[in-house]
N, C-alpha and C positions, 0 to 999 in steps of 0.2 A: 509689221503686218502679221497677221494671224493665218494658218492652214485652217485651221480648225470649226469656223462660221464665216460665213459672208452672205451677204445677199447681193440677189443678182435680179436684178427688173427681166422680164421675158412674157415668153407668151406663151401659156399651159398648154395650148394645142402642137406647139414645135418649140420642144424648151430645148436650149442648146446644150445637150447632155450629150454624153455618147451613149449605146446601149449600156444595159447592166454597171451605170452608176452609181446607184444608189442600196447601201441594205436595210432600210424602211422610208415610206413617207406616208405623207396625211394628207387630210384637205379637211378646213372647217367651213361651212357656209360659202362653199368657191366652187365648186363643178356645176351647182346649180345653175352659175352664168355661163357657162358654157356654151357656143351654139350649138354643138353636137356630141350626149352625153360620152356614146360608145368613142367616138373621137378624143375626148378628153381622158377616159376610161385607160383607153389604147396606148396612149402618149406616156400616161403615169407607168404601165406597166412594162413597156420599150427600156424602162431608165431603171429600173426597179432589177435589182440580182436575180437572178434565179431563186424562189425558194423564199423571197423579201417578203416584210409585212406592209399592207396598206390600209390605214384607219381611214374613215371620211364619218362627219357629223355633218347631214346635210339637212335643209329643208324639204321634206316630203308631205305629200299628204298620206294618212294614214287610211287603214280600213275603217275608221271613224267617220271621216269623212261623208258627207253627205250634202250633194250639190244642191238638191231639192231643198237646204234650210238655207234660209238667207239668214241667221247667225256665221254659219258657215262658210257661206259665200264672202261675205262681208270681212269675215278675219280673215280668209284668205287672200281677196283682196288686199288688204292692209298691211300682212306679210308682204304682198309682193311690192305695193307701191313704198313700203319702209326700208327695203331690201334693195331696190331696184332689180327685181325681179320680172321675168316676161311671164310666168307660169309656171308654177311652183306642179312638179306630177308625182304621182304615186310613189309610193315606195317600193311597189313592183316593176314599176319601170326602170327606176335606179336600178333593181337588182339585178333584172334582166340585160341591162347595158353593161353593168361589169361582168357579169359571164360572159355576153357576147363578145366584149373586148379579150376577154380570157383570166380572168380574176377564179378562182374559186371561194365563193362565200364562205368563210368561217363563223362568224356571227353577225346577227344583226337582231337589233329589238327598236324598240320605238322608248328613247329612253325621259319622256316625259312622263313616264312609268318606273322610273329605276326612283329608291327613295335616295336621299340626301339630306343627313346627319338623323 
């Protein structure tokens, strides 16, 4: 057996960690399911060192966004039934829930923006 990776099946809202476990994690396309962002927000940074990094790439909607076009509507739809998503929110709402959890933003962009190669 190995120290060094394992996974562990659990539940992001009460992961069996002790505090200050961990000195960085992530989340790709996973907090979005969340039932309660600042909840999950909370939990990640319970387990996280003091002083840890926390990356998340998630589905947001952007300041783009615009409910009034049914192009719009329509994708996002499709996100969420592709995804199994209940509803995909802002990207100010994400950001707001990790401050309230107590994250301090370092960065964030909307990286359907960032070029690649």
């Amino acid at each position: 057996t190995t120290t060094r990776c394992r996974s562990i099946q659990g539940d992001f809202m009460k992961m069996p960690f002790p505090p200050s476990s961990f000195d960085a994690a992530y989340a790709i396309e996973a907090t979005c399911h969340a039932p309660d962002r600042v909840g999950v927000y909370s939990e990640i940074l319970r387990v996280l060192k003091p002083g840890a990094i926390f990356a998340c790439y998630e589905w947001c909607m952007t300041e783009a966004y615009e409910e009034g076009r049914e192009e719009h509507r329509v994708m996002k739809k499709q996100i969420e039934e592709g995804d199994g998503l209940p509803d995909i929110c802002g990207t100010k709402v994400c950001l707001e829930a990790m401050r309230e959890a107590g994250f301090e933003i370092l960065d964030e962009r909307d990286m359907a923006e960032d070029e690649f190669g």
